[in-house]
C-alpha positions as CSV (number, residue, x, y, z in Angstrom):
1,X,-15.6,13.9,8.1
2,X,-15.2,11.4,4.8
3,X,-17.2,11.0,2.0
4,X,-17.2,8.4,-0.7
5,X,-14.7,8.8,-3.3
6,X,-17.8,8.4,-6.1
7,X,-19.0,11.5,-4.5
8,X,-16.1,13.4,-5.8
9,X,-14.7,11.9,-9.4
10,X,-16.4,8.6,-10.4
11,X,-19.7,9.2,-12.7
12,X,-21.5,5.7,-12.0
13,X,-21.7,4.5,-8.1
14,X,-19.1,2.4,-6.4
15,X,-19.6,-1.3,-7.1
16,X,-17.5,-4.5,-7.2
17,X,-16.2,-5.7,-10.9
18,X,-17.2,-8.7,-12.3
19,X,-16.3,-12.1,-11.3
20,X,-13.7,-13.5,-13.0
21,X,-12.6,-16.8,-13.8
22,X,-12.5,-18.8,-10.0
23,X,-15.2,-16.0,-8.8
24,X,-18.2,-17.1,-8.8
25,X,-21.3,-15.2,-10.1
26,X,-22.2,-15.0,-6.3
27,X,-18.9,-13.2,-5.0
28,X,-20.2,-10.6,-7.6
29,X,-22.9,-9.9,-5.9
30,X,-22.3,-9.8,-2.3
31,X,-20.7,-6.4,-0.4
32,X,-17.6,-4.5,-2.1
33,X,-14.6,-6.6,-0.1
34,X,-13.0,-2.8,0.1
35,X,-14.4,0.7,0.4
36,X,-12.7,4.3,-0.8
37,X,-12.6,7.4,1.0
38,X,-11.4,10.9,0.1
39,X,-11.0,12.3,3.7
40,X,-12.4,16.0,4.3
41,X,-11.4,18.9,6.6
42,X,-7.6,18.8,7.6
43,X,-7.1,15.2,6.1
44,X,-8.4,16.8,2.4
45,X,-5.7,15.2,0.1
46,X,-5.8,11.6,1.9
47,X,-7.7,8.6,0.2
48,X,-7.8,5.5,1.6
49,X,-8.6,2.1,0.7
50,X,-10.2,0.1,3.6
51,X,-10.2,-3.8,2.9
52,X,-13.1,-5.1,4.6
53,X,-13.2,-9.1,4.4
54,X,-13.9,-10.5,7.4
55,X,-14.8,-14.4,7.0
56,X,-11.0,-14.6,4.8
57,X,-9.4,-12.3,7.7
58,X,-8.9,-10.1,4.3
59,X,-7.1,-12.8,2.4
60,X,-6.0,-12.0,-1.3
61,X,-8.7,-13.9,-3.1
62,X,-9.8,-12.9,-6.6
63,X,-12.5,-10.8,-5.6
64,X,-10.3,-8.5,-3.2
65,X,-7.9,-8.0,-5.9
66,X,-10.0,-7.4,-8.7
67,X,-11.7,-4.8,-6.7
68,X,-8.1,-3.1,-5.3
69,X,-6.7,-3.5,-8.9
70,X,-10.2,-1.7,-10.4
71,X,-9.8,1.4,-7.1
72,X,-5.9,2.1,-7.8
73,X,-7.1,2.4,-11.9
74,X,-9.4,4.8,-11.2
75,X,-7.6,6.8,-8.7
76,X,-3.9,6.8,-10.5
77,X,-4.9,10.0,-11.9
78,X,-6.6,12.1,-9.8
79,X,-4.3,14.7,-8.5
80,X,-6.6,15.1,-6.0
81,X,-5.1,11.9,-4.4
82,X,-2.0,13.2,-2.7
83,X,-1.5,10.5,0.0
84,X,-2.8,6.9,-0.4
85,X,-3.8,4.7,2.4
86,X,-4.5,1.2,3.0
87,X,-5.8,0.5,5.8
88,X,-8.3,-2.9,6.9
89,X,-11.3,-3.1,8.8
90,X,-11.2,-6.2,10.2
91,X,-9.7,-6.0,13.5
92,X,-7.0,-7.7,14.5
93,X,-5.5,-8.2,10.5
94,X,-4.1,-6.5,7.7
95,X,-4.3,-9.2,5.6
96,X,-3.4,-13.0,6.6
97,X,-5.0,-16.2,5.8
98,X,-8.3,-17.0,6.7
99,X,-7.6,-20.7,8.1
100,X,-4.6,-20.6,9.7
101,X,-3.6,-16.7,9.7
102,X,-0.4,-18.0,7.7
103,X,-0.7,-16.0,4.6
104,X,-2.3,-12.8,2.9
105,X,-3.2,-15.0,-0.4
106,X,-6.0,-16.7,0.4
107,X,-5.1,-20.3,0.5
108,X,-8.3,-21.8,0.7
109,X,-9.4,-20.3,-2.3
110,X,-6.1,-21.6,-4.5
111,X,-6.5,-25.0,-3.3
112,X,-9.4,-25.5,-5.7
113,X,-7.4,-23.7,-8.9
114,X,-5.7,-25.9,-11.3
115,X,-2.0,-25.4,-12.0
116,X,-2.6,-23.1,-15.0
117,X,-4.9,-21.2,-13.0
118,X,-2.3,-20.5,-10.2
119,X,0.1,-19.3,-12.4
120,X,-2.4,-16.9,-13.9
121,X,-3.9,-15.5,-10.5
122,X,0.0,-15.2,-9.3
123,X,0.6,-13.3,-12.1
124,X,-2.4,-11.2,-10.9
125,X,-1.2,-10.7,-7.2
126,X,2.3,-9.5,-8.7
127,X,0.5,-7.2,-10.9
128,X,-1.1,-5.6,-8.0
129,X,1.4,-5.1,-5.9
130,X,3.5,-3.0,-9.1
131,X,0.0,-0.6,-9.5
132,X,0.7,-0.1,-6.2
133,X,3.7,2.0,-6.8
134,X,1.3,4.8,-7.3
135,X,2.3,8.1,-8.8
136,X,1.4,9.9,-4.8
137,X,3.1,8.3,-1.5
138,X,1.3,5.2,-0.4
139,X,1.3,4.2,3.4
140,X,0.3,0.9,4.7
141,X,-1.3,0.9,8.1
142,X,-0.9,-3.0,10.0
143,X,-3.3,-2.8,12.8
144,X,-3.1,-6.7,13.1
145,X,-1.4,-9.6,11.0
146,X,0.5,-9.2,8.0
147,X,1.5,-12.6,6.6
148,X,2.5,-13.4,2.7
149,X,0.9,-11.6,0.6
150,X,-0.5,-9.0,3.1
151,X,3.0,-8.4,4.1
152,X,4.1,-8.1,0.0
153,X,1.4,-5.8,-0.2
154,X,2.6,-3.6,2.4
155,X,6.1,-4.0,1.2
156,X,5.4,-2.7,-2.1
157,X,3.8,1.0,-0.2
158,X,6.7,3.5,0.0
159,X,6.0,3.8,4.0
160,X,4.7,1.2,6.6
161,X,3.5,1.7,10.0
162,X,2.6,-0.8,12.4
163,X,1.0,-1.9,16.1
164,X,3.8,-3.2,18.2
165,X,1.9,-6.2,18.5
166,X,1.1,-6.7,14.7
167,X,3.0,-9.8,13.5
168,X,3.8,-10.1,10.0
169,X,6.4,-12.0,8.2
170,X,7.0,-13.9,4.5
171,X,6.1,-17.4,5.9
172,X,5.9,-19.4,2.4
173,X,8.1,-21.3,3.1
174,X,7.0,-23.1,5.8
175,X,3.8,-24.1,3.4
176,X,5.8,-25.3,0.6
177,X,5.6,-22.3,-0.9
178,X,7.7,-19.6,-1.5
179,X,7.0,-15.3,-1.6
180,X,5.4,-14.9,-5.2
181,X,4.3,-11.2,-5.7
182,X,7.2,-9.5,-4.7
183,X,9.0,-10.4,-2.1
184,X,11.7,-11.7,-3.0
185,X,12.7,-8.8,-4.6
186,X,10.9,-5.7,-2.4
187,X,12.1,-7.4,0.9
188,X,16.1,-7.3,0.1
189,X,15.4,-4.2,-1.3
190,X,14.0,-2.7,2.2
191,X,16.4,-4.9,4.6
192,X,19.6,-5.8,2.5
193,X,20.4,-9.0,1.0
194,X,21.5,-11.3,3.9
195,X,18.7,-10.5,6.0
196,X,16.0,-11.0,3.6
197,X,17.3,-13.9,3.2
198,X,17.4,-15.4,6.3
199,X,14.0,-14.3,6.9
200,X,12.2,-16.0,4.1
201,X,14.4,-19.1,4.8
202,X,13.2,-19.2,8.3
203,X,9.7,-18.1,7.7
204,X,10.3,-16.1,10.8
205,X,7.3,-14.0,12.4
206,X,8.2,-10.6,13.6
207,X,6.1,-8.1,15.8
208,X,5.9,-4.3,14.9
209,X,8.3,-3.8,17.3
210,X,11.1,-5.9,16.0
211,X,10.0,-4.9,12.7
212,X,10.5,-1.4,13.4
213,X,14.2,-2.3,14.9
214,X,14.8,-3.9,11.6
215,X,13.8,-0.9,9.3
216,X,10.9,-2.8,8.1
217,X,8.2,-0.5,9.5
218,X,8.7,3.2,9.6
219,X,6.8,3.3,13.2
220,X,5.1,1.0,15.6
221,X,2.9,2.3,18.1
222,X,1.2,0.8,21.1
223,X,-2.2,-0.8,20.1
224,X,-5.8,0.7,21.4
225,X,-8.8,-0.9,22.5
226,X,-10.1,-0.1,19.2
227,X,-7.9,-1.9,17.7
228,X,-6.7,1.3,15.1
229,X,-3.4,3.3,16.3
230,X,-1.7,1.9,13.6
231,X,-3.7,3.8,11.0
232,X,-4.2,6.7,13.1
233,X,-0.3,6.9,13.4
234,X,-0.5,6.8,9.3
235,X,-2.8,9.4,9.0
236,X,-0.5,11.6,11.7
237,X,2.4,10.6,9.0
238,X,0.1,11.4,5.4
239,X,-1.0,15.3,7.3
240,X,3.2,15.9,7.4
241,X,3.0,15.2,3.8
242,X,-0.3,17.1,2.9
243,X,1.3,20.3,3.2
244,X,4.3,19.8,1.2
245,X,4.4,20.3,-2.3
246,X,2.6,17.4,-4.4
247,X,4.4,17.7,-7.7
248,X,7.9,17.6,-6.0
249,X,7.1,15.0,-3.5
250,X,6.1,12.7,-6.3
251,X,8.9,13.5,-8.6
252,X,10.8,12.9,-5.4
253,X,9.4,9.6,-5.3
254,X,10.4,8.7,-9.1
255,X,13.4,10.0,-8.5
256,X,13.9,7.6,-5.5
257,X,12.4,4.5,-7.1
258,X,13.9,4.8,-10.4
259,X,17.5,5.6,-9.1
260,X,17.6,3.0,-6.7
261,X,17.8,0.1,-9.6
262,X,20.6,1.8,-11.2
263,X,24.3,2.7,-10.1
264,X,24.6,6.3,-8.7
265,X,26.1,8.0,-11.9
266,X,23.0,6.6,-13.1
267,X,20.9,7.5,-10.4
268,X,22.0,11.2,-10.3
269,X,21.1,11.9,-14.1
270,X,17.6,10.7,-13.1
271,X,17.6,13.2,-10.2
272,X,18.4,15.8,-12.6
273,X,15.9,14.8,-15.0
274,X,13.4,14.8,-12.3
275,X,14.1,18.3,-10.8
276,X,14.3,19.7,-14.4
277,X,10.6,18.9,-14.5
278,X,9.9,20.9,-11.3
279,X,11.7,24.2,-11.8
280,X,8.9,25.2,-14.3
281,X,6.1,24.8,-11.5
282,X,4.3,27.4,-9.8
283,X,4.7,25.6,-6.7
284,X,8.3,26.3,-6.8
285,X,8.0,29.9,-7.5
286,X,5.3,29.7,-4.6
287,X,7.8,28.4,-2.4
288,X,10.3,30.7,-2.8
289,X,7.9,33.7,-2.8
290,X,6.6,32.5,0.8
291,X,10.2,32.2,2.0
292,X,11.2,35.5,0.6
293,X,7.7,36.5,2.1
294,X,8.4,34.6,5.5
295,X,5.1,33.2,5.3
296,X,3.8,29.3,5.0
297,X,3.9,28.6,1.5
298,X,0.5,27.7,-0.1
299,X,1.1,24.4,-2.8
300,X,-1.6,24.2,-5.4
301,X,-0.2,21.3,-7.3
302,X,0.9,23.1,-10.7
């Protein structure tokens, strides 16, 4: 079962923000471009956020973003949230363009924006993809294409799993443009320099499966008629995490992150810093209890 997230934490229902500057009054009144679960049962701890924008095959335009920028606010807190997962219900896409299914950012939509107002709705997409280093893991689910800024936004989630037949790849540069919310940086980061490079020179279009040979995706998996293994494959991945214990796995993550812009004498005294901050937890006591106790152990989160 899922409910709503509203259900569970937010005290006024669900809605889409305001349109903003390109957005017209009307995009603020038609559906919510993405919708936010808290998953029940054996999946309690997993929330996902499931784009839905099916005439702009889930393009970035200002409405999608302001609405994904407004869920990861309200969710950055709740330690509730101990797996994020984004996810689209469009099949076919994780986010490409809706002409030409040659970028995430919608194209369409920037053609009509003045200079100034590219700059400022770049500025936008970039500050997306950094809320998206959430404080819990975050796992992208590409059940279809992944072009531009669809594939920046799954680059900036700490794992990625993909159809073998997904295709994704940073292709700005074969439209004039080039990767401008992240990609530059987050691909060389994932791949190694050279690579990167010659990937976003090229434009080149991989599939999950020579996206997984890479190290690009964590997994690919054989697509379904539905049209989902992808994200049931995440989901398989965000239960292994469930049981672990939330405040290590996220200092984990910091501790990752943080270390990995820094040399390693560097790195190391963040590692420390980071599991000074766990030994006063109960869920480190817990664990060694339940080892002691050769029992599961049972992670509360304090």
């Amino acid at each position: 079962m899922q409910r709503v997230l509203t259900s569970l934490r937010l005290t006024r229902p669900w809605r889409s923000p305001p349109a903003r500057s390109c957005a017209s009054a009307a995009a603020a009144a038609r559906d919510p471009e993405i919708q936010v679960r808290a998953l029940e049962g054996p999946d309690k701890g997993i929330t996902e956020i499931l784009m839905n924008r099916p005439h702009a095959r889930n393009a970035l335009g200002n409405v999608l973003v302001s609405e994904l920028l407004e869920a990861l606010a309200r969710l950055r807190d709740d330690r509730q949230v101990r797996v994020l997962l984004f996810r689209s219900g469009v099949k076919g896409v994780f986010c490409a363009d809706v002409n030409s299914r040659l970028r995430g950012a919608d194209l369409k939509e920037r053609e009509q924006m003045s200079e100034a107002e590219v700059g400022v709705f770049v500025q936008r997409l970039r500050g997306l993809m950094n809320e998206i280093a959430f404080p819990a893991p975050t796992i992208a689910a590409m059940d279809g294409y992944a072009l531009g800024g669809g594939l920046e936004l799954a680059l900036a989630c700490d794992l990625r799993v993909a159809a073998s037949s997904a295709v994704m790849g940073l292709i700005e540069t074969t439209r004039g443009l080039l990767p401008g919310a992240g990609g530059t940086q987050r691909l060389p980061r994932c791949l190694g320099v050279a690579l990167a490079k010659e990937l976003i020179f090229t434009g080149r279009r991989l599939s999950g499966t020579q996206a997984q040979a890479l190290g690009l995706v964590n997994h690919a998996v054989a697509q379904n008629e539905e049209g989902n293994a992808a994200y049931h494959r995440a989901r398989e991945l965000a239960q292994e995490i469930l049981p672990q214990a939330p405040i290590a796995v996220r200092l984990g993550k910091v501790a990752i992150d943080r270390g990995m812009e820094v040399d390693i004498a560097s790195g190391m005294a963040i590692e420390g810093m980071c599991y000074a901050q766990n030994i006063p937890t109960q869920d480190r006591l817990e664990g060694m209890a339940a080892f002691r106790e050769k029992r599961p152990p049972r992670f509360v989160g304090e």
